[in-house]
C-alpha positions in Angstrom: -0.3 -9.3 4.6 -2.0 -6.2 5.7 -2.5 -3.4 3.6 -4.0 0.6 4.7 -5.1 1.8 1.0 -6.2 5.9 0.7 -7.6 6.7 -2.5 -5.4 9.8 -3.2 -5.8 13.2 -5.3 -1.8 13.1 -5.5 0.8 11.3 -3.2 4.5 11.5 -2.3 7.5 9.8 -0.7 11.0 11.9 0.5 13.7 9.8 1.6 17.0 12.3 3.1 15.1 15.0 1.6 15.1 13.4 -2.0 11.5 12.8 -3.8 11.3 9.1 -4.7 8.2 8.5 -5.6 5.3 10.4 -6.8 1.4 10.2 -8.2 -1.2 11.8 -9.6 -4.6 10.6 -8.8 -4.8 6.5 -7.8 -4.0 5.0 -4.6 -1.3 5.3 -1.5 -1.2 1.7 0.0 0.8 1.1 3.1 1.8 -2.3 3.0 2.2 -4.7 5.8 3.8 -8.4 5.8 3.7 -11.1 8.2 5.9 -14.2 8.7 3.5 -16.6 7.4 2.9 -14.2 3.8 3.8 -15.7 0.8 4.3 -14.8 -3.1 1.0 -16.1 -3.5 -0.5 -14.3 -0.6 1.4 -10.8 -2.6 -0.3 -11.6 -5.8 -3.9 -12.2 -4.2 -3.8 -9.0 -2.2 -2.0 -6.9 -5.5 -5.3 -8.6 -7.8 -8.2 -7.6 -5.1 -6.6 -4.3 -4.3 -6.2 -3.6 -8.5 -9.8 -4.6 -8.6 -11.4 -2.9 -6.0 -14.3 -0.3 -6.9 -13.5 2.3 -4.6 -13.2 5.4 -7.3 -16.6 7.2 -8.1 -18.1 6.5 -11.4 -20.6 9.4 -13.5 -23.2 8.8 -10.5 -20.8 9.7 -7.9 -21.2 5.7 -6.8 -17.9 3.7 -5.7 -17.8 0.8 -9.0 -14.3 1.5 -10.2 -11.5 0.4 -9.5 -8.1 2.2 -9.7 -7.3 0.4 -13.3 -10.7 1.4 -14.7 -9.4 5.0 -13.7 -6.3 4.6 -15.2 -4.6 5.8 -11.6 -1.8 4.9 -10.2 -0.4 4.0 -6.6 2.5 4.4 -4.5 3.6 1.3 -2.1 5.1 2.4 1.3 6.2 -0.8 3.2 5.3 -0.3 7.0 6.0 -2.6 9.6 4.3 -1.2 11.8 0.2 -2.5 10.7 1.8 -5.8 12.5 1.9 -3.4 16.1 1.2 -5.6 18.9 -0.6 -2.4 21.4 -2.5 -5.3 23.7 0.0 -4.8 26.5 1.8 -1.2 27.9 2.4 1.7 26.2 5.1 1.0 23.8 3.8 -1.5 20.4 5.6 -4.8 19.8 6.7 -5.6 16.3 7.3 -9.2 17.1 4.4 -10.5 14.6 5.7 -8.3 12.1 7.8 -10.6 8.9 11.7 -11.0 8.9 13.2 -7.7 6.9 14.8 -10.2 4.2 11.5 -11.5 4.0 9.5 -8.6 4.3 11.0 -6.8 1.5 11.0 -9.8 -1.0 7.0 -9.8 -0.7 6.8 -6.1 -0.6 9.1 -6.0 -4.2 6.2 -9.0 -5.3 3.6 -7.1 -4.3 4.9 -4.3 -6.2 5.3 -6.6 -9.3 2.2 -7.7 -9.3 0.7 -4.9 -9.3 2.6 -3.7 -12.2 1.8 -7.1 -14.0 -1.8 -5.9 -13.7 -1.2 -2.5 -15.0 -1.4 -0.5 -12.4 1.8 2.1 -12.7 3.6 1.6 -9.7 6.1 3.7 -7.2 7.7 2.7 -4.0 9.3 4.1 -1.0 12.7 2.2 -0.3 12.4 -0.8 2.0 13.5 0.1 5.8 14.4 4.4 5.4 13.2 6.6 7.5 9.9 8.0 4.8 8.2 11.5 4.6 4.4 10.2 3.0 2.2 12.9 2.1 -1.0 12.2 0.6 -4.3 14.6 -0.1 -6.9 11.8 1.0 -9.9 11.9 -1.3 -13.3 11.4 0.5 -11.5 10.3 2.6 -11.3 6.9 1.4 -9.1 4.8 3.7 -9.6 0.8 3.8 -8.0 -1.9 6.1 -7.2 -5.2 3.8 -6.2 -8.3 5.2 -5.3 -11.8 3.5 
């Protein structure tokens, strides 16, 4: 799994010009998944993005995470982190998970992240998605498991 997590001021998701999800202060994490992804590979990446300190604390340091905050985060499945750009000018999506697949470990992921206590939106699997997001910092991290 990949994941593209932006610590956010407030995020957004229109789907055929209909608001879907929405969020106050926490995280927007666009969320990649590859064949070889499992359940377990969702819970490890939903505990160490939960956990990770990447919200300012009294000293203006990074060491909390989004569920000392009490934030919350919106989960955009995209496809597209598994782009394939090595050869011509137009990506290849080949290494990119099965849809079936691919939206059973993105709704895991989702759970998980729940299960931790992190309050939880999503974009809907496989629509064309309008994402807004203000970027605070900006904070953008690359996560792989």
């Amino acid at each position: 799994m990949r994941a593209v997590i932006q610590r956010a001021l407030r995020g957004s998701v229109v789907v055929d010009g209909e608001k879907v999800a929405d969020c106050g202060a926490g995280l927007v994490i666009l969320l990649g998944v590859g064949p070889a992804d499992t359940r377990q590979t969702a819970q490890a990446l939903a505990k160490k993005i939960a956990m990770m300190r990447i919200f300012g604390d009294d000293q203006g340091k990074m060491n909390l995470s989004v569920l000392d905050t009490g934030g919350s985060a919106i989960v955009v499945s995209q496809f597209t982190l598994y782009a394939d750009t090595r050869k011509g000018h137009r990506p290849s999506f080949i290494e990119a998970a099965p849809p079936d697949q691919a939206s059973a470990l993105c709704d895991a992921f989702v759970e998980h992240l729940r299960a931790l206590g992190v309050p939880t939106q999503t974009g809907i699997f496989g629509a064309h998605m309008l994402v807004e997001l203000v970027n605070d910092g900006p904070v953008t991290i690359w996560v792989e498991m």
